[in-house]
C-alpha positions as CSV (number, residue, x, y, z in Angstrom):
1,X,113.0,62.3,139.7
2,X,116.4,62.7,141.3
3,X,118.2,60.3,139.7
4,X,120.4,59.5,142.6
5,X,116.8,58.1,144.1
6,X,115.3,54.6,143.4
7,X,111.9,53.7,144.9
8,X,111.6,50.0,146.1
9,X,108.6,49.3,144.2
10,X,111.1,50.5,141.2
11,X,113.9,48.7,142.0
12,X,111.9,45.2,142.3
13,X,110.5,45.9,139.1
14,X,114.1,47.1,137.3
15,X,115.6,44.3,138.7
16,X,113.5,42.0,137.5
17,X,114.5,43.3,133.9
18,X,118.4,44.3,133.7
19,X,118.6,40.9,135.9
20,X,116.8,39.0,133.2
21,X,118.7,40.2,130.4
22,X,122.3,40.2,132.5
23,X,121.6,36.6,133.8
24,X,119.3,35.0,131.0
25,X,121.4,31.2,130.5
26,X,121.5,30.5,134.0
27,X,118.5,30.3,135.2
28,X,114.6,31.2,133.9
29,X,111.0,31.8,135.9
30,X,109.2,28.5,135.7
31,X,106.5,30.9,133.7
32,X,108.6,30.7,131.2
33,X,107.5,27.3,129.8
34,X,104.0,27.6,129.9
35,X,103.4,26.6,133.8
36,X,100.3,27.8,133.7
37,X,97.6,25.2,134.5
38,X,95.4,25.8,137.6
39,X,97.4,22.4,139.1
40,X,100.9,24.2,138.9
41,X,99.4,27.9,140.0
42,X,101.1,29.0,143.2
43,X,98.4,30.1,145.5
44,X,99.1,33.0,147.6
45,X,97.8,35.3,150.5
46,X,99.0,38.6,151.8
47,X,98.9,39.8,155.3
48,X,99.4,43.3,155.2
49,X,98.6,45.3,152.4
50,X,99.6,48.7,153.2
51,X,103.3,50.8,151.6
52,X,105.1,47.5,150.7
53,X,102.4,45.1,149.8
54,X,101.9,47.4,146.4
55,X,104.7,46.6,144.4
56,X,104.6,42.9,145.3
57,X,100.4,42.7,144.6
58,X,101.5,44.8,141.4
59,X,103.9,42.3,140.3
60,X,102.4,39.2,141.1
61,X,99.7,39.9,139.4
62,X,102.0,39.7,136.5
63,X,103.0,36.5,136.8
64,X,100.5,33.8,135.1
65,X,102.0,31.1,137.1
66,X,101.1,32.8,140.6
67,X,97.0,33.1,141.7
68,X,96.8,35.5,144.6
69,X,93.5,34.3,146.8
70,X,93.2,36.1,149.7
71,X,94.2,39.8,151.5
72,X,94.6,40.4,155.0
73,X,94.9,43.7,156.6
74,X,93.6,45.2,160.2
75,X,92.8,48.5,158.1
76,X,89.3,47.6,156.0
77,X,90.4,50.7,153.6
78,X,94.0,48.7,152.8
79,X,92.4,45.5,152.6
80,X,89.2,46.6,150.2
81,X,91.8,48.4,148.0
82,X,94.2,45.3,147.5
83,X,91.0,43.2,147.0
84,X,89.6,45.0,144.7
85,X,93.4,45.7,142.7
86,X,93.5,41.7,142.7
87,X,90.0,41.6,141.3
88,X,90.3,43.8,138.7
89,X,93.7,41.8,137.7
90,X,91.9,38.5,137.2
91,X,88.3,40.2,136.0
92,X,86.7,38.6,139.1
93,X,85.8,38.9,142.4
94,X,87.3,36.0,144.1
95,X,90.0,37.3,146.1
96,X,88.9,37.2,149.9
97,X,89.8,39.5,152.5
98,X,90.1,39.2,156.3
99,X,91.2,41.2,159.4
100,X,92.7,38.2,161.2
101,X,95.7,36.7,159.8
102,X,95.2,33.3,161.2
103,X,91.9,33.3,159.2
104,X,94.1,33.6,156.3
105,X,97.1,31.2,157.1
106,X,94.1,28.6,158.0
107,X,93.4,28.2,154.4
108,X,94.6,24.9,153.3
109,X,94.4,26.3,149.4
110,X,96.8,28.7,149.8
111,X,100.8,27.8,149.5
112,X,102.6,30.7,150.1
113,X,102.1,34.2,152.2
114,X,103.6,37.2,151.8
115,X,104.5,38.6,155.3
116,X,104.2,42.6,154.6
117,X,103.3,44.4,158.0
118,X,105.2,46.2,160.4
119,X,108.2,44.7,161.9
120,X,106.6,43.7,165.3
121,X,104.4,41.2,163.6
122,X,106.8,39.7,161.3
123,X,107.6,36.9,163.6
124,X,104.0,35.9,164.8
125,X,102.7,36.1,160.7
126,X,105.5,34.2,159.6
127,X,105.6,31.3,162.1
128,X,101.8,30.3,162.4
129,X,101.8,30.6,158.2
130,X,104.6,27.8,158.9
131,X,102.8,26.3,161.4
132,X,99.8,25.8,159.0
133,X,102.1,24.2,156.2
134,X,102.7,27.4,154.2
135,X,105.4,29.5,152.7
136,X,106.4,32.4,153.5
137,X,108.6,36.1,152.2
138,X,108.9,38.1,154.9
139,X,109.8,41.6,154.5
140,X,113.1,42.9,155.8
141,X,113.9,43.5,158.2
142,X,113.2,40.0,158.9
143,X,111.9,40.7,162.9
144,X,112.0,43.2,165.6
145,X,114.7,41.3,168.0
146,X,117.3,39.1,168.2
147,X,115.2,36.2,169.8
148,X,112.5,36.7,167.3
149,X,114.6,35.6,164.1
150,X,115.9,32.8,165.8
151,X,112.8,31.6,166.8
152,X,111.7,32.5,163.2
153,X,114.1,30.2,161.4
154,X,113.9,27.6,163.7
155,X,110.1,27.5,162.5
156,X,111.3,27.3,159.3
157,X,113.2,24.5,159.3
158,X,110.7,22.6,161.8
159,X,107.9,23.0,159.3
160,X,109.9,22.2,156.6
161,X,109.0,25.6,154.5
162,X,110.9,27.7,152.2
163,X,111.5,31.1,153.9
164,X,112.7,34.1,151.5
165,X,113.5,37.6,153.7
166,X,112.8,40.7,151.4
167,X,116.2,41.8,151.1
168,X,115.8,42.2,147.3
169,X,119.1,43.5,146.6
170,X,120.8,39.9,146.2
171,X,118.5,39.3,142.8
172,X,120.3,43.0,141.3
173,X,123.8,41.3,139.3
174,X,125.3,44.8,140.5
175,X,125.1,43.6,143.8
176,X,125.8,39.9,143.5
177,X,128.8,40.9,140.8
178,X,130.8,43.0,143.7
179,X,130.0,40.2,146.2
180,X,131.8,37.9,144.6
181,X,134.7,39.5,143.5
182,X,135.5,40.3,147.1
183,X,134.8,36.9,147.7
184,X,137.4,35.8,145.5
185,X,139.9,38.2,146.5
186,X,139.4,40.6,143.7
187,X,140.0,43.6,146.4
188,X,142.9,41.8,148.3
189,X,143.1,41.8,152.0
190,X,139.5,43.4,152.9
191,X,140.0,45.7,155.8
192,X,137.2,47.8,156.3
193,X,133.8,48.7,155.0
194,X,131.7,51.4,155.1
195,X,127.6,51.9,154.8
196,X,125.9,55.2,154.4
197,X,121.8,55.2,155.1
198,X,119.5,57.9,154.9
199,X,118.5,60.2,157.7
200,X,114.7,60.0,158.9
201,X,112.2,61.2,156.5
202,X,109.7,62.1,159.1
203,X,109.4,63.9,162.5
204,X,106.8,64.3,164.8
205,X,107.3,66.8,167.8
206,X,105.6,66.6,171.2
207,X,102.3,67.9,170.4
208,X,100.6,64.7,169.2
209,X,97.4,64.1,170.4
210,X,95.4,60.8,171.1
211,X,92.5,60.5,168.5
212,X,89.3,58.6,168.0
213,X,90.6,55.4,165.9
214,X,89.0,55.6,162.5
215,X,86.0,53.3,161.7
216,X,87.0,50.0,160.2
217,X,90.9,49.8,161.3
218,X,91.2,47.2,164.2
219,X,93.7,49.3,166.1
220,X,93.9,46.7,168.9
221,X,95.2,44.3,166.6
222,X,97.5,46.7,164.7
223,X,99.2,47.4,167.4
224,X,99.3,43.3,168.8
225,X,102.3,42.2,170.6
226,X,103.2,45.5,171.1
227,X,102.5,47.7,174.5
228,X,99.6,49.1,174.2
229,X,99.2,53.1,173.3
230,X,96.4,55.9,172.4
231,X,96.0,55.3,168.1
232,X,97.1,58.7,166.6
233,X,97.7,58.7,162.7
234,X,101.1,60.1,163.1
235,X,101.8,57.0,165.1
236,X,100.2,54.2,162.4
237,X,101.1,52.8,158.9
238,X,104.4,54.1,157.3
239,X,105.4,56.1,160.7
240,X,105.2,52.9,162.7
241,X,109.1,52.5,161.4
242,X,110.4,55.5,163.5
243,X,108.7,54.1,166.5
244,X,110.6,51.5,169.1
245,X,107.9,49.7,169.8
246,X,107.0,48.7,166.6
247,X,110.5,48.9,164.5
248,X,114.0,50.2,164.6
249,X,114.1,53.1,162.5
250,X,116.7,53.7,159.5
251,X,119.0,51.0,160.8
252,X,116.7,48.1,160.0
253,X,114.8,50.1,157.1
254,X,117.9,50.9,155.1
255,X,120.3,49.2,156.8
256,X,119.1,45.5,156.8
257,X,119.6,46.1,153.0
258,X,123.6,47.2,153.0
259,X,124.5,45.1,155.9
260,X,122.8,42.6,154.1
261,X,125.6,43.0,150.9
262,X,128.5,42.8,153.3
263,X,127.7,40.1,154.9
264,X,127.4,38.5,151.4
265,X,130.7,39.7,150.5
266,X,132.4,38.5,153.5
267,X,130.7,35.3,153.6
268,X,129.7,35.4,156.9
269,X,125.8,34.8,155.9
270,X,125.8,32.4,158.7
271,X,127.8,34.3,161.2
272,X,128.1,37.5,162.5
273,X,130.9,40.2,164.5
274,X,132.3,39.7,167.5
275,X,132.3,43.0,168.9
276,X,130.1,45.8,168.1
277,X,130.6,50.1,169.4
278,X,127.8,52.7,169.1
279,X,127.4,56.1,169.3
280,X,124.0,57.3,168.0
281,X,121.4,60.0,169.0
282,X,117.6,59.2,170.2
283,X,114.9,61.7,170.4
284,X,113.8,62.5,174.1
285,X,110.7,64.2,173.3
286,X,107.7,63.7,170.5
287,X,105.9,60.5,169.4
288,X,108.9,59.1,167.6
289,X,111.8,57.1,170.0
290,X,114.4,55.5,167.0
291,X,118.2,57.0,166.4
292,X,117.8,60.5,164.5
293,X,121.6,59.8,164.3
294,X,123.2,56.2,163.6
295,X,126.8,55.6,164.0
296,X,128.1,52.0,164.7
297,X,131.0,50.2,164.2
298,X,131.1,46.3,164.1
299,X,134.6,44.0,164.4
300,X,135.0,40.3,163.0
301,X,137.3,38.1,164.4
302,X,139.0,38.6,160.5
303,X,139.7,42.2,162.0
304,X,137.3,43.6,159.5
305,X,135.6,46.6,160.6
306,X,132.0,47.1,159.2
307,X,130.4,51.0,160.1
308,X,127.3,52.2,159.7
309,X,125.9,55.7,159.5
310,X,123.5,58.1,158.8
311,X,124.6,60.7,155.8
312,X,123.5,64.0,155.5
313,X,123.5,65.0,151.8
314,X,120.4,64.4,151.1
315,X,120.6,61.1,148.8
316,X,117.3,59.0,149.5
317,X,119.3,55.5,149.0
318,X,122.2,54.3,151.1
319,X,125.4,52.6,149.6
320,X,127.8,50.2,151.2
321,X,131.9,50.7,150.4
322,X,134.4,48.1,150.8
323,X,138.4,49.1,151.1
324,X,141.0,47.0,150.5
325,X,145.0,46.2,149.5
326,X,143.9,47.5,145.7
327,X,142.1,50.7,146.8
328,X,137.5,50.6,147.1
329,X,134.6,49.4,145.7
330,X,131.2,51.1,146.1
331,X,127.9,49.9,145.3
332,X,124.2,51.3,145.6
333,X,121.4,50.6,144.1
334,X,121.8,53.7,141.4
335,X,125.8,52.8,140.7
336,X,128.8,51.1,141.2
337,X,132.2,53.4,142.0
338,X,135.2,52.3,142.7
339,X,138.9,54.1,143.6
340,X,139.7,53.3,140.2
341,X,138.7,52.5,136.6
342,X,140.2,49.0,136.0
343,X,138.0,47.6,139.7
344,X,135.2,48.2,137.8
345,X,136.2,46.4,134.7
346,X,137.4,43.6,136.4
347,X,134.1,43.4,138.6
348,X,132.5,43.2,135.5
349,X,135.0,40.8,133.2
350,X,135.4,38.0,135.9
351,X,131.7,37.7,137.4
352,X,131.3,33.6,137.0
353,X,134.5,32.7,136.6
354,X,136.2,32.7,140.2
355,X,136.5,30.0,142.2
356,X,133.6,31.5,144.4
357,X,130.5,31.7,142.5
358,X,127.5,32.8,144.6
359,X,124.5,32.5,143.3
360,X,122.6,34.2,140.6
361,X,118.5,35.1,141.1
362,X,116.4,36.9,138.3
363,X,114.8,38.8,140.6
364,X,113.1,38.2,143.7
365,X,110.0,36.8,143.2
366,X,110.7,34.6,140.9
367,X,113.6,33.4,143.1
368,X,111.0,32.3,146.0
369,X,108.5,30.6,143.8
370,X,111.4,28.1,141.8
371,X,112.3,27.5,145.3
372,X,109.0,26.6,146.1
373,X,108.6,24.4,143.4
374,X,112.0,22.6,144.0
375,X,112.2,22.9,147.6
376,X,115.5,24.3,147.7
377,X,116.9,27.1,149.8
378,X,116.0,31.2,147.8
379,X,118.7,33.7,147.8
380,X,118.1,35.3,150.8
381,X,116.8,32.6,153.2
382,X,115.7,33.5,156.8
383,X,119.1,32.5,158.3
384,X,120.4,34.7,156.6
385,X,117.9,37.7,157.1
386,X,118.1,37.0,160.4
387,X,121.9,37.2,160.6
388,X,122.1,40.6,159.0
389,X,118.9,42.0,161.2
390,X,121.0,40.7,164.1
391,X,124.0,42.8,163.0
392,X,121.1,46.0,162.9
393,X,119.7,45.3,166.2
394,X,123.4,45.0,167.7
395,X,123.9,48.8,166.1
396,X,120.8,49.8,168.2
397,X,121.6,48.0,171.5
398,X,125.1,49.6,171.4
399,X,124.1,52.9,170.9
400,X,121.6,53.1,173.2
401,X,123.6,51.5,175.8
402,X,127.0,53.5,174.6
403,X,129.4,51.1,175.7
404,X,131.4,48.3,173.6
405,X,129.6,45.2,173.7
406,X,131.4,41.4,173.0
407,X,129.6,39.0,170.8
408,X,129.5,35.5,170.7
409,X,128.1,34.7,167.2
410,X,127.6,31.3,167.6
411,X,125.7,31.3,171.0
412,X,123.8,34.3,169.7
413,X,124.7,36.2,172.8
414,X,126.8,39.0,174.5
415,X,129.6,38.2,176.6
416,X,129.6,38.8,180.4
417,X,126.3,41.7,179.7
418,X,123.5,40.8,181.3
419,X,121.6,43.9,180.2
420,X,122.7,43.8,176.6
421,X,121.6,40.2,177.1
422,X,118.1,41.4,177.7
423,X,117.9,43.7,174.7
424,X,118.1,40.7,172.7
425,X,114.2,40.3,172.8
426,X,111.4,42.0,174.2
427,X,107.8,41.0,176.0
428,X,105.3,40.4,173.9
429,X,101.4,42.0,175.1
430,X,98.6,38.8,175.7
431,X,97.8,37.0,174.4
432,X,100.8,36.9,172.0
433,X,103.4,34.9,172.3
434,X,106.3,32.7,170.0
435,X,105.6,29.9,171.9
């Protein structure tokens, strides 16, 4: 395994256990002390059960304080498969499965969902879980548009729910350690920062075909809100991320994770740029339609600079890198660098002691359920998932449209732009809808 590569699945599950031990007085899973009687059992239900479900079914199953009830998925292979893995957890055959998701979020036994299908749906999922009283970790990126994650967290706080976007990287002490030395001025006067993501790790040219849709996937559903198109299995599952439609390629795959860190380290979790440039490249023929290239630049009224760009040496894991008055910092998920020596060793001597103390998660999952149990805001609540997504779909917008685009942060809109303004959300197919 190139050691320059961590998986997902990997890091949830690594983080889970460097965090523990790096993190152990602060705070501990409520499993911990014996939580364990059917009355204190968080219920939950997945929608979407495909890539990304795996490592969360794999590690929930884990916890003796969780009871995972029901599946959903619009492909019967995916959903028999997490079934049965949830069956043959518990030595039962309890767990139900459905195509529908509001079969699912109807359930009044279930508390939580996990939100774990392709970006398009995130929104819909998420919402009429909260609608019906549960829940809910959404995958990053947290939705497909602008308009989406606002109308996502406004749910949120309607209903009342606790609303954790998969940005797992805030529950690794790496991460939350550089964070808040910046924060607290370890860097001096910030002035830019710069975030590397992987190029595309698939292609399709412009022979694709149409093809019969495969007995027991629900294709019309799959593709929901979405225009509708032929099915092709180039098109569906993992690939859905390289398609417009559906997802925003690299920049919300990757980049919802880095952006995600310096937003955190400016502490702008609530905010956003106010100007954003973009100079990408788009494919103009085959089945796949997101950048092949990404290159934006975003400015804060601070005068920080934030790029973002794809790199081309072949390292399957992005990093972000923050310059300042004492020289740069740079964290990834395999290692933290920095200009010299004694940044690194003051990272690590003052984490908890500045003024700024941000706060400190085991790990992910065990983040959202102690908020669930107290009610309080996880790590990475939708607000803030849906800044950071923002700041990804603002890349896109500008670099399709290749001209420098204003930003109010506050209004959540672009200055004097009409067409940018447009870009901010997208038509959704009948009978779908937010509303």
């Amino acid at each position: 395994m190139n050691p320059l590569f961590l998986s997902r699945r990997a890091f949830l599950r690594n983080t889970s256990l460097v965090s523990a031990a790096a993190a152990f007085p602060a705070i501990l899973p409520s499993r911990m002390f014996g939580q364990t009687a059917p009355s204190k059992k968080i219920t939950i239900g997945f929608i979407g059960t495909g890539n990304i479900a795996q490592g969360h079914l794999e590690t929930l199953l884990g916890f003796d304080d969780v009871r995972i009830l029901a599946v959903c998925d619009v492909d019967k292979t995916h959903r028999d498969l997490a079934a049965a893995k949830v069956n043959t957890g518990y030595g039962n055959r309890d767990c139900a499965a459905y195509n529908d998701f509001r079969e699912l979020t109807a359930r009044p036994d279930i508390d939580a969902v996990m939100v774990c299908t392709p970006d398009n749906w995130h929104a819909l999922n998420a919402i009429e879980a909260m609608r019906n009283g549960k829940d809910v970790y959404v995958e990053k990126p947290l939705t497909l548009t602008i308009e989406e994650g606002r109308a996502l967290v406004a749910a949120a706080r309607k209903y009342g729910r606790v609303a954790q976007t998969g940005t797992q990287q805030r529950s690794s002490r790496r991460f939350h350690d550089t964070a808040e030395f910046i924060r607290n001025g370890g860097m001096g006067k910030l002035s830019r920062i710069e975030i590397l993501i992987p190029a595309n790790n698939k292609y399709v040219g412009a022979n694709w075909k149409p093809e019969a849709v495969p007995a027991g996937l629900d294709w019309d559903l799959w593709v929901g809100p979405a225009p509708f198109q032929p099915y092709t299995r180039q098109g569906c599952h993992y690939n859905f991320r390289f398609i417009l439609d559906y997802a925003a390629g690299q920049v919300t795959n990757w980049g919802a994770h880095y952006i995600d860190i310096a937003q955190w380290a400016l502490g702008m979790d609530e905010s956003g740029p106010v100007e954003v440039v973009g100079d990408g490249e788009f494919p103009t023929t085959g089945l796949f339609s997101t950048a092949t290239k990404v290159d934006f630049t975003c400015r804060y009224a601070s005068g920080v600079t934030l790029r973002c760009r794809t790199r081309y040496d072949g390292i399957s894991d992005g990093n972000v890198r923050f310059f300042g008055d004492r020289g740069w910092v740079d964290v990834s998920r395999s290692a933290s660098k920095a200009s010299g020596p004694e940044l690194l060793k003051e990272i690590a001597a003052q984490a908890g002691k500045g003024a700024v103390k941000l706060p400190v998660s085991l790990n992910h999952h065990d983040n959202f359920l102690q908020a669930i149990r107290t009610r309080g805001r996880p790590i990475s609540d939708v607000e803030f998932g849906h800044r950071t997504t923002s700041i990804c779909n603002l890349g896109n917008i500008a670099m399709q449209l290749k001209r420098p685009l204003k930003w109010d942060p506050v209004a959540e809109r672009f200055t004097d732009d009409a067409v940018a303004n447009r870009m901010r959300g997208r038509s959704m197919r009948g009978p779908w809808s937010l509303v």
